[in-house]
mmCIF file of the N, C-alpha and C atoms, coordinates in Angstrom:
data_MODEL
# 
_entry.id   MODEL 
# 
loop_
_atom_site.group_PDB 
_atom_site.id 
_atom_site.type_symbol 
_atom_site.label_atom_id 
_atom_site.label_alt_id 
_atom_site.label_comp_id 
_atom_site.label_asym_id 
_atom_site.label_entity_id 
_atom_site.label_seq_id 
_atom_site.pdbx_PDB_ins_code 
_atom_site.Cartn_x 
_atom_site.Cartn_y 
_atom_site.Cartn_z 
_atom_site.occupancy 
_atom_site.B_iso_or_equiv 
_atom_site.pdbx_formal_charge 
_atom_site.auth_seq_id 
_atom_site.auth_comp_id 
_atom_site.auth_asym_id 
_atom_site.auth_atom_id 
_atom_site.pdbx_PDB_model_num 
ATOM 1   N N  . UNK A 1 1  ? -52.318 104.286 -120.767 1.00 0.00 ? 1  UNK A N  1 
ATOM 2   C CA . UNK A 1 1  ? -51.297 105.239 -120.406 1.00 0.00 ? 1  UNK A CA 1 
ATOM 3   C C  . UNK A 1 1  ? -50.221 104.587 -119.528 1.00 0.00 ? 1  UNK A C  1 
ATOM 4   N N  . UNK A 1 2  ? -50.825 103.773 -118.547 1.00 0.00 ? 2  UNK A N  1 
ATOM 5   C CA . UNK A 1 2  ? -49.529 103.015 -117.850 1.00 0.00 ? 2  UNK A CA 1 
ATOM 6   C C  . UNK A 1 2  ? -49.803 101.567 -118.252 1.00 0.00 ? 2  UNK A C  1 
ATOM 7   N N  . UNK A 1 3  ? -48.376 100.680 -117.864 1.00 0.00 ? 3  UNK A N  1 
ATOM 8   C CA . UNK A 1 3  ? -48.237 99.441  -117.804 1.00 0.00 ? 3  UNK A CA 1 
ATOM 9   C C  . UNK A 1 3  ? -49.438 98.516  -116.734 1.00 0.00 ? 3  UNK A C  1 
ATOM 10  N N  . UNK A 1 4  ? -49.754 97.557  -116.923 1.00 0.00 ? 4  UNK A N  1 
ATOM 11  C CA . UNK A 1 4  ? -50.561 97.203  -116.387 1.00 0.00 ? 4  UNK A CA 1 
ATOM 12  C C  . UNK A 1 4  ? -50.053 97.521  -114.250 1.00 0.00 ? 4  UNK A C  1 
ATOM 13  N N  . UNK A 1 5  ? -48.762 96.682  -114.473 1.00 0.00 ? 5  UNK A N  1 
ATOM 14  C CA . UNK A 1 5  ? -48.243 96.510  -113.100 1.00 0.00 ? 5  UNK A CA 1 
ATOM 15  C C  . UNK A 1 5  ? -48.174 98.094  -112.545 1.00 0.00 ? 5  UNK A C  1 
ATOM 16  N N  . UNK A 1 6  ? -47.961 99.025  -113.269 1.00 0.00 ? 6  UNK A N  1 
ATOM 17  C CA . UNK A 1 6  ? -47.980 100.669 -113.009 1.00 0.00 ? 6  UNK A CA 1 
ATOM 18  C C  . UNK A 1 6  ? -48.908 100.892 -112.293 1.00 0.00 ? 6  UNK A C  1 
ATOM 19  N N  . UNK A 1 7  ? -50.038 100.693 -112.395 1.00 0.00 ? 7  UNK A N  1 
ATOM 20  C CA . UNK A 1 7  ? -51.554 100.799 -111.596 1.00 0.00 ? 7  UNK A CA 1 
ATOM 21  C C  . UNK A 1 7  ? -51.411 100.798 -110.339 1.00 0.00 ? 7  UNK A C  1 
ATOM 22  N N  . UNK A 1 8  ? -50.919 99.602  -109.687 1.00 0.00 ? 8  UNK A N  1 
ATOM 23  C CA . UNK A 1 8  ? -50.811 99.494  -108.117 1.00 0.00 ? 8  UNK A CA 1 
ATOM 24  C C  . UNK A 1 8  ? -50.308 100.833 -107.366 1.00 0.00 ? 8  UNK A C  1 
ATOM 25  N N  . UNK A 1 9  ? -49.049 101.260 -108.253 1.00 0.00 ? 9  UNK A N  1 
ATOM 26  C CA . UNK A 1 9  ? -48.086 102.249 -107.680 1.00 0.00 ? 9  UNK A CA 1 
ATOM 27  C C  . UNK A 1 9  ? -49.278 103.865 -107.873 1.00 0.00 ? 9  UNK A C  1 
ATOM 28  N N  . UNK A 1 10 ? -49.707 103.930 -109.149 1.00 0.00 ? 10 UNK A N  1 
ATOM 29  C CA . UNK A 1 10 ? -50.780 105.015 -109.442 1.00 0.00 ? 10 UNK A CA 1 
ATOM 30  C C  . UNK A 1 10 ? -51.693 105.348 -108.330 1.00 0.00 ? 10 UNK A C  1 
ATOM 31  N N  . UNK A 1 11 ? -52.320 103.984 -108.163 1.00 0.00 ? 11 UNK A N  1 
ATOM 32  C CA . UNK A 1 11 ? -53.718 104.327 -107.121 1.00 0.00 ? 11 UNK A CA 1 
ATOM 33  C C  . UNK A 1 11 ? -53.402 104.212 -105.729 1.00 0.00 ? 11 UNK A C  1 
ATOM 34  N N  . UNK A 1 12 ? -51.714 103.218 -105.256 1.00 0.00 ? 12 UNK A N  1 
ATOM 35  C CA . UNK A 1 12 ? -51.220 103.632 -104.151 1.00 0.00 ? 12 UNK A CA 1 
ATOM 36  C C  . UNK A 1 12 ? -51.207 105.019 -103.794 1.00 0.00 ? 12 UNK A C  1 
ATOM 37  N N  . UNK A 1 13 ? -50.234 105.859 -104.795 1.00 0.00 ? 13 UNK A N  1 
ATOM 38  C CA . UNK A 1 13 ? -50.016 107.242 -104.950 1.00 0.00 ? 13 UNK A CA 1 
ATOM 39  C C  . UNK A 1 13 ? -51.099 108.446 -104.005 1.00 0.00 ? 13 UNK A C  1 
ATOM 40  N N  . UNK A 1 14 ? -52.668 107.867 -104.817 1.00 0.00 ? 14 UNK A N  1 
ATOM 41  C CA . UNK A 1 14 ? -53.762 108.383 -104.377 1.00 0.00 ? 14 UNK A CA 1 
ATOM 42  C C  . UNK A 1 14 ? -54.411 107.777 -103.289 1.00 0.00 ? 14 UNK A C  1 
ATOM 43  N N  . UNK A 1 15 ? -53.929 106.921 -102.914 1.00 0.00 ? 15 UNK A N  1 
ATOM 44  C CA . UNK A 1 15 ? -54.386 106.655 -101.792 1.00 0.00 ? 15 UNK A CA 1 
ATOM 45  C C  . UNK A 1 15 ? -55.196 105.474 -101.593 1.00 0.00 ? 15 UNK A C  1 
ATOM 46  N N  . UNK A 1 16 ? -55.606 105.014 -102.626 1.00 0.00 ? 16 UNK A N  1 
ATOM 47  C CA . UNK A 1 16 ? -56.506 103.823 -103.083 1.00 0.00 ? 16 UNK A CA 1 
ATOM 48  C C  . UNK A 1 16 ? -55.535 102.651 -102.201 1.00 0.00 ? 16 UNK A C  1 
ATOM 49  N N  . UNK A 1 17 ? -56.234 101.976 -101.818 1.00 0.00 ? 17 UNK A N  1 
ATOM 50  C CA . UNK A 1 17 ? -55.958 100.603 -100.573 1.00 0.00 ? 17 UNK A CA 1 
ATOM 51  C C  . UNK A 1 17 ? -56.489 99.302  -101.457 1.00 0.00 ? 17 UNK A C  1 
ATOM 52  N N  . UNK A 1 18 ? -55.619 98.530  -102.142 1.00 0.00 ? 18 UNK A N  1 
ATOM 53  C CA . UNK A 1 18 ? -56.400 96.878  -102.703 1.00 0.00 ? 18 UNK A CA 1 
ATOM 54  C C  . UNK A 1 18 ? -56.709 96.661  -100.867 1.00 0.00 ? 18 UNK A C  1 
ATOM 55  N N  . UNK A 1 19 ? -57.831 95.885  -101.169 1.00 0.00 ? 19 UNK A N  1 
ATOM 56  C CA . UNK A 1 19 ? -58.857 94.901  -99.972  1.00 0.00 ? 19 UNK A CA 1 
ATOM 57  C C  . UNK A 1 19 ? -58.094 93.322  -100.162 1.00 0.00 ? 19 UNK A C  1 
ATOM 58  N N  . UNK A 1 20 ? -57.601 93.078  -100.853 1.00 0.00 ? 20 UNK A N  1 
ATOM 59  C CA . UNK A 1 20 ? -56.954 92.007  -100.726 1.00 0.00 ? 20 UNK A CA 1 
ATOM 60  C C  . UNK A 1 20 ? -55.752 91.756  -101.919 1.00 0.00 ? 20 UNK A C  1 
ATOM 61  N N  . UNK A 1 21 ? -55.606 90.533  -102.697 1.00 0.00 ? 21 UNK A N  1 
ATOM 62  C CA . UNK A 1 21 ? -54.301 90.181  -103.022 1.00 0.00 ? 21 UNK A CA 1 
ATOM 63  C C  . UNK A 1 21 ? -54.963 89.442  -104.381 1.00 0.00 ? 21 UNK A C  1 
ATOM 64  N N  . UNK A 1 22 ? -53.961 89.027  -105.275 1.00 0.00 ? 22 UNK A N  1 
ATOM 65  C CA . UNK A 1 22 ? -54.374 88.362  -106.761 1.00 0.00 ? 22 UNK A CA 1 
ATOM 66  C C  . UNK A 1 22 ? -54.339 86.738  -106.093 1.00 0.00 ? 22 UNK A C  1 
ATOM 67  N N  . UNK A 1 23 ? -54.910 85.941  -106.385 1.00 0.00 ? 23 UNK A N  1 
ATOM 68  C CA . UNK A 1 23 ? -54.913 84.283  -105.390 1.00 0.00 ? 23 UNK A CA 1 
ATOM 69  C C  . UNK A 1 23 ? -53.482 83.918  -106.387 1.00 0.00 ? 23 UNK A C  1 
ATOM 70  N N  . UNK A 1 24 ? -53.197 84.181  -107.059 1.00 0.00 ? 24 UNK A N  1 
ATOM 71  C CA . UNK A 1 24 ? -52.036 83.598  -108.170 1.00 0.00 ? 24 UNK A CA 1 
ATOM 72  C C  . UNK A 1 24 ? -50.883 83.494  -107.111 1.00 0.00 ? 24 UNK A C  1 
ATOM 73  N N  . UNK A 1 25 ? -51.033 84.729  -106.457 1.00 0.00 ? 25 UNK A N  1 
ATOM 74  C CA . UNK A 1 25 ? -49.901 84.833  -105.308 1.00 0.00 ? 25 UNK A CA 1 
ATOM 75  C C  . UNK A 1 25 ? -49.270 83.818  -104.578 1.00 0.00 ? 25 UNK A C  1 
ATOM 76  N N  . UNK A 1 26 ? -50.080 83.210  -104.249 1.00 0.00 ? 26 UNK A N  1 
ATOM 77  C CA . UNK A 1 26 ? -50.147 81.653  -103.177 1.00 0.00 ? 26 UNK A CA 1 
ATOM 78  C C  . UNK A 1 26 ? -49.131 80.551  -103.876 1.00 0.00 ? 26 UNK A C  1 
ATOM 79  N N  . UNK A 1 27 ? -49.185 80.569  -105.222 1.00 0.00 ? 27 UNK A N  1 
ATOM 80  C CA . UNK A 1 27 ? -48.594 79.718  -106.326 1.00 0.00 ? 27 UNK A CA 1 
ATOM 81  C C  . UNK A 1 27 ? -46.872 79.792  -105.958 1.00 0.00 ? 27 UNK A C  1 
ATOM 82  N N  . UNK A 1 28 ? -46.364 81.172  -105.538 1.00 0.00 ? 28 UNK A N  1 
ATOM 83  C CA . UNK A 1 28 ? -45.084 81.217  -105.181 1.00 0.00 ? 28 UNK A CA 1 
ATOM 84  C C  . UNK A 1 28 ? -45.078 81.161  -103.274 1.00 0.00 ? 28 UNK A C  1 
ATOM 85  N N  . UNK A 1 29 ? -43.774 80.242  -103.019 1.00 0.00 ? 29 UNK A N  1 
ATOM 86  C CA . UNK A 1 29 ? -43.263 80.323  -101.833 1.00 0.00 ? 29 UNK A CA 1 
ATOM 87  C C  . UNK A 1 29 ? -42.834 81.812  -101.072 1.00 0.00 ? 29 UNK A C  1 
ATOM 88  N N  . UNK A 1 30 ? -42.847 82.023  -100.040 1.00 0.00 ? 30 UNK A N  1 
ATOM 89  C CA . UNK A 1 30 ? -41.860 82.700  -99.240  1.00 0.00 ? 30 UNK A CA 1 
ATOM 90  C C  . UNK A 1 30 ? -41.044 83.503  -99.798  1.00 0.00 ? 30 UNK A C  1 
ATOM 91  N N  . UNK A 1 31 ? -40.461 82.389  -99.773  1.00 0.00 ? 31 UNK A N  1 
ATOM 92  C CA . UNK A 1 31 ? -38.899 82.503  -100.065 1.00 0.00 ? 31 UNK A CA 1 
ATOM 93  C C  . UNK A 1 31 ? -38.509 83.017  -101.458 1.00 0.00 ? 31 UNK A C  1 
ATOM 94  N N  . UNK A 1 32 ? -39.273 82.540  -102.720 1.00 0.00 ? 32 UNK A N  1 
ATOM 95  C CA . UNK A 1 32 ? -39.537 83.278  -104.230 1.00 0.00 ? 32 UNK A CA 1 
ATOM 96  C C  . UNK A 1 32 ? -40.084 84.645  -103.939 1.00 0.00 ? 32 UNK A C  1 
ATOM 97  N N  . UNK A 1 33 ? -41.142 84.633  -103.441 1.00 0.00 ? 33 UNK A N  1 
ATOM 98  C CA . UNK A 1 33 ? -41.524 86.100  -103.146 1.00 0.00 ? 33 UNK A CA 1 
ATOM 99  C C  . UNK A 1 33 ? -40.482 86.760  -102.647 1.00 0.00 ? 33 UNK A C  1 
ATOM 100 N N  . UNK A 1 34 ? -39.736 86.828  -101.833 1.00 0.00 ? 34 UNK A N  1 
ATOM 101 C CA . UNK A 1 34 ? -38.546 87.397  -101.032 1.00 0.00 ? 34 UNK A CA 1 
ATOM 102 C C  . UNK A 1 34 ? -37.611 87.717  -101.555 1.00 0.00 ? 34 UNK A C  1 
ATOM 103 N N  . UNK A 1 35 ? -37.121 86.826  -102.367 1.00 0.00 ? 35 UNK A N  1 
ATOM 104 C CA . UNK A 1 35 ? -36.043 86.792  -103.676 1.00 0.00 ? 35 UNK A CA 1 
ATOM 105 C C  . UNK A 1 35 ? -36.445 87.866  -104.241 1.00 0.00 ? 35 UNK A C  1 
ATOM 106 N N  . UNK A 1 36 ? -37.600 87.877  -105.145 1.00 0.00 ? 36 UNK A N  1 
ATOM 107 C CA . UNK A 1 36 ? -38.060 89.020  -106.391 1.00 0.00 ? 36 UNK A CA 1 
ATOM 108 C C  . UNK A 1 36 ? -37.784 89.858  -105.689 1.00 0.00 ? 36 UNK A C  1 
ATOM 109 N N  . UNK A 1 37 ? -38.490 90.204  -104.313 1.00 0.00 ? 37 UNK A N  1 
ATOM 110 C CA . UNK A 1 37 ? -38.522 91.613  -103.939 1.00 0.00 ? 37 UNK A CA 1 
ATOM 111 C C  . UNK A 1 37 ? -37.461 92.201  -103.610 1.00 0.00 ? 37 UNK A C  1 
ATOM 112 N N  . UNK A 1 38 ? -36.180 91.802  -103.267 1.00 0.00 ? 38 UNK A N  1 
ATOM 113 C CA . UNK A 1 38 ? -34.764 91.511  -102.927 1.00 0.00 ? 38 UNK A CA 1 
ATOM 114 C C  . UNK A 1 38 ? -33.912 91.776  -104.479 1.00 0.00 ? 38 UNK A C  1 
ATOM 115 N N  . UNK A 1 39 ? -34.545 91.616  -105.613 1.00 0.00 ? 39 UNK A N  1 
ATOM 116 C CA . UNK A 1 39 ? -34.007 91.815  -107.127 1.00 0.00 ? 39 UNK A CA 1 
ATOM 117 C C  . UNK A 1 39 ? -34.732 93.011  -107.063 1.00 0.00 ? 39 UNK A C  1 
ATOM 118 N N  . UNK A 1 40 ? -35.580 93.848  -106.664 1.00 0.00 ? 40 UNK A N  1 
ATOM 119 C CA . UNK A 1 40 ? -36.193 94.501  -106.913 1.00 0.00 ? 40 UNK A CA 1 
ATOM 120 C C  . UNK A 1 40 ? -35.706 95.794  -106.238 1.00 0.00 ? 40 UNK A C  1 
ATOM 121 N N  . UNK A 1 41 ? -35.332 95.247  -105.002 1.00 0.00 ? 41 UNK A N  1 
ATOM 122 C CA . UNK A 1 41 ? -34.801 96.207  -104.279 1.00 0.00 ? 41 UNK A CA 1 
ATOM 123 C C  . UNK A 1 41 ? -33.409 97.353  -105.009 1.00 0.00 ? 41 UNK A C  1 
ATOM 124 N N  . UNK A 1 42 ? -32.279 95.859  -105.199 1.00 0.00 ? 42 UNK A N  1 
ATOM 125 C CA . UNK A 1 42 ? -30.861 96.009  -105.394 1.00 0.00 ? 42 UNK A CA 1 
ATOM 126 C C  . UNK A 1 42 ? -31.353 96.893  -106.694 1.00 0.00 ? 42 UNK A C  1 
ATOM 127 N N  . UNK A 1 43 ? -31.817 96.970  -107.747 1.00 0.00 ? 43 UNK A N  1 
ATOM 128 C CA . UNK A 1 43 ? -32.201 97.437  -108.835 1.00 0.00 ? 43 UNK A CA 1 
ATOM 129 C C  . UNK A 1 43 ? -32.407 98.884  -108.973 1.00 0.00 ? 43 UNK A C  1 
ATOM 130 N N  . UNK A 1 44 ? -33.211 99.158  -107.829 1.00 0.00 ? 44 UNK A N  1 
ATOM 131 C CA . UNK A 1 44 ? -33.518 100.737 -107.498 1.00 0.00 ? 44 UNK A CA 1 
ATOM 132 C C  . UNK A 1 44 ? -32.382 100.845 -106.587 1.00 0.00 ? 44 UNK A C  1 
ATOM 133 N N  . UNK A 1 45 ? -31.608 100.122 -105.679 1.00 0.00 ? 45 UNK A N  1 
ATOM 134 C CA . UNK A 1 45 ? -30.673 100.814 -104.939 1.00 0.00 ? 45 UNK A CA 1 
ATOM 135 C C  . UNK A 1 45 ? -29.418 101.394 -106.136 1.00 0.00 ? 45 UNK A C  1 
ATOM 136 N N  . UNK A 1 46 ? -29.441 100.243 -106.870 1.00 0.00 ? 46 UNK A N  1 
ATOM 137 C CA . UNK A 1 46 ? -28.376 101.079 -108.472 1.00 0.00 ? 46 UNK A CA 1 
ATOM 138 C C  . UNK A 1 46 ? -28.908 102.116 -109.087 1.00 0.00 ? 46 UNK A C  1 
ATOM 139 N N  . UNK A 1 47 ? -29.711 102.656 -109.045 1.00 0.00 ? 47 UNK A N  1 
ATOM 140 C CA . UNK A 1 47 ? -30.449 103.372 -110.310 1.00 0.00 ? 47 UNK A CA 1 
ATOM 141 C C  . UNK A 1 47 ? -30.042 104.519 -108.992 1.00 0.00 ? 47 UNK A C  1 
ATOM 142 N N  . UNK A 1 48 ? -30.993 104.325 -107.758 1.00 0.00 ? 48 UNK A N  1 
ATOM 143 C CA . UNK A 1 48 ? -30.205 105.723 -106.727 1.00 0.00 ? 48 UNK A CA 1 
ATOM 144 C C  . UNK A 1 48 ? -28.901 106.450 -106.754 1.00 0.00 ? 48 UNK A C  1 
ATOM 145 N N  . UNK A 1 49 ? -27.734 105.389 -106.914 1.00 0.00 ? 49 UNK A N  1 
ATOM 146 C CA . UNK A 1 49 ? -26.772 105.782 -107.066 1.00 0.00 ? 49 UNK A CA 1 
ATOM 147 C C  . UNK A 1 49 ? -26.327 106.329 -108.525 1.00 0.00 ? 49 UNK A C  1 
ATOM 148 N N  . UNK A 1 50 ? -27.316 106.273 -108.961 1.00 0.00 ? 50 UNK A N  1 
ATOM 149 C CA . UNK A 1 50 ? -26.519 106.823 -110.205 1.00 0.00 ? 50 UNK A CA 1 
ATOM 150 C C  . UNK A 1 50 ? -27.382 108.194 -111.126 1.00 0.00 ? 50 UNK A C  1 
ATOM 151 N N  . UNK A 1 51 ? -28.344 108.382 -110.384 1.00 0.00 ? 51 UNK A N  1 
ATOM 152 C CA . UNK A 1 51 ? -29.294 109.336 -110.828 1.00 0.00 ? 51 UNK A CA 1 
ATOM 153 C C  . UNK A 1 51 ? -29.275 110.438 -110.130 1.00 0.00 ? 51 UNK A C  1 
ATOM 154 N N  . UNK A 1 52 ? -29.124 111.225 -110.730 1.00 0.00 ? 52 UNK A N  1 
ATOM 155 C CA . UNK A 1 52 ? -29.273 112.680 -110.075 1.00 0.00 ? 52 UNK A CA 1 
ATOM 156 C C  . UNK A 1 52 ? -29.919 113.028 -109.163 1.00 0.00 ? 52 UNK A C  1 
ATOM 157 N N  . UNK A 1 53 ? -29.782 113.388 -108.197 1.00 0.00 ? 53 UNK A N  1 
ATOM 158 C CA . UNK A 1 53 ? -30.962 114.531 -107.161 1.00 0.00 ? 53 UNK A CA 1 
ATOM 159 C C  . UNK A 1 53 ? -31.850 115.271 -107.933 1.00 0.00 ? 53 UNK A C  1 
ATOM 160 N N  . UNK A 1 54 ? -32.948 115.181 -107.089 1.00 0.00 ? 54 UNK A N  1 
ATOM 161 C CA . UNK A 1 54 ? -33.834 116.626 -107.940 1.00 0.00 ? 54 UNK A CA 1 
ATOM 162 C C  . UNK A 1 54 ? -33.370 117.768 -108.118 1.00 0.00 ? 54 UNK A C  1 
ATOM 163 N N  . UNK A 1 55 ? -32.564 118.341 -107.552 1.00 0.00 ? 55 UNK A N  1 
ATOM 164 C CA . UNK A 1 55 ? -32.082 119.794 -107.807 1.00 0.00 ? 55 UNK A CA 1 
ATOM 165 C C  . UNK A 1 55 ? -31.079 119.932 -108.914 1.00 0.00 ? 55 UNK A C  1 
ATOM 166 N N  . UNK A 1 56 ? -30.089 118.949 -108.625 1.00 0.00 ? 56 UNK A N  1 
ATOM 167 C CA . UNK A 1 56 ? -29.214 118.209 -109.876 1.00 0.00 ? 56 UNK A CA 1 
ATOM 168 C C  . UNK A 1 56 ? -29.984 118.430 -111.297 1.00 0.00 ? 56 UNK A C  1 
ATOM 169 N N  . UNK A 1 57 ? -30.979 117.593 -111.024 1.00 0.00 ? 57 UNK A N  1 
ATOM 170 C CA . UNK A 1 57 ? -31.804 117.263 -112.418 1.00 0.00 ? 57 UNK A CA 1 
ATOM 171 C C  . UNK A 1 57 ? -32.236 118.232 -113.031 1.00 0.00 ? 57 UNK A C  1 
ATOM 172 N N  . UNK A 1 58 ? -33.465 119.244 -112.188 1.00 0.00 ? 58 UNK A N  1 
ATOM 173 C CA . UNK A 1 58 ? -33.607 120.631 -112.857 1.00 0.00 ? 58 UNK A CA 1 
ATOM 174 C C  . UNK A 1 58 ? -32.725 121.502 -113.015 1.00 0.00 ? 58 UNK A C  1 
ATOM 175 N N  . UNK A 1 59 ? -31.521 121.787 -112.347 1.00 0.00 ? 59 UNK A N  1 
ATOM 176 C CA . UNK A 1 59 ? -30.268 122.669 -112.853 1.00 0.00 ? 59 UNK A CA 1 
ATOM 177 C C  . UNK A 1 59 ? -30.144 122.215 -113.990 1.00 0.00 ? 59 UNK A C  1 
ATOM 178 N N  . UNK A 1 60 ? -30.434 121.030 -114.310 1.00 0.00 ? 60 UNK A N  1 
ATOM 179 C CA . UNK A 1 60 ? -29.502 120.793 -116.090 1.00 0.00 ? 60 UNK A CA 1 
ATOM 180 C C  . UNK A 1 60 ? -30.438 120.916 -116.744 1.00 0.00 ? 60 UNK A C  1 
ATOM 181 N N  . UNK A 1 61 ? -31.876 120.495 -116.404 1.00 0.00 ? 61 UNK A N  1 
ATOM 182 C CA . UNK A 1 61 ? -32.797 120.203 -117.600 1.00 0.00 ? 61 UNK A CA 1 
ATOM 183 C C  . UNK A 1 61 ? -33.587 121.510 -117.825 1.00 0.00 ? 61 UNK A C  1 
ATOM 184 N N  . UNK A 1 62 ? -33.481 121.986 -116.454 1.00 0.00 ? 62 UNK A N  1 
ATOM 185 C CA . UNK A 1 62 ? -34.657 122.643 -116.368 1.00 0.00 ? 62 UNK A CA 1 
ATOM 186 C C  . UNK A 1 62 ? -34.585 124.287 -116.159 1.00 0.00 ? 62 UNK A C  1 
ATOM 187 N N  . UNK A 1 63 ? -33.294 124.746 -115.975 1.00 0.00 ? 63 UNK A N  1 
ATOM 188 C CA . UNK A 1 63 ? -32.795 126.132 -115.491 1.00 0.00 ? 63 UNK A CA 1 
ATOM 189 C C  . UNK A 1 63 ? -33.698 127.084 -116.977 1.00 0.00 ? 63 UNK A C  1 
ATOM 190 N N  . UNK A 1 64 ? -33.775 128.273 -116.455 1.00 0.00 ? 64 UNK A N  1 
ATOM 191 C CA . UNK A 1 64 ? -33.899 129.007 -117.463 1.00 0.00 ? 64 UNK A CA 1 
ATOM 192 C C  . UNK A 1 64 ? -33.088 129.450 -118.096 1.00 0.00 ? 64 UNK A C  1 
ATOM 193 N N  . UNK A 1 65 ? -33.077 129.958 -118.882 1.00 0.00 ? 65 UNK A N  1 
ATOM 194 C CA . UNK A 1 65 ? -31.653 130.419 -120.036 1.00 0.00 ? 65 UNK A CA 1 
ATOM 195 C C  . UNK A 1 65 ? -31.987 131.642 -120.001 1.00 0.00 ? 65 UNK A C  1 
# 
């Protein structure tokens, strides 16, 4: 049902805590890690600006007729 990487965010959601980290991790620097998360950021800061509010959203999608 979800993407593999989806999971983290799922069982975050609920509350589920990882005990530690994938060791693959170690393989990237700092500074790479920092970067991605920094592409990751700017990405959702665009998508904010351009997506509706919730109230926005159900007025259009969702109003009753």
């Amino acid at each position: 049902m979800f993407a593999e990487p989806s999971w983290l965010q799922v069982m975050h959601g609920q509350r589920i805590r990882p005990r530690g980290y994938h060791p693959l991790v170690d393989l990237h620097s700092e500074q790479k890690v920092a970067e991605f998360l920094g592409s990751v950021h700017g990405v959702i800061a665009r998508c904010v600006e351009v997506v509706p509010d919730h109230d926005a959203f159900i007025a259009r999608n969702c109003a009753m007729a």
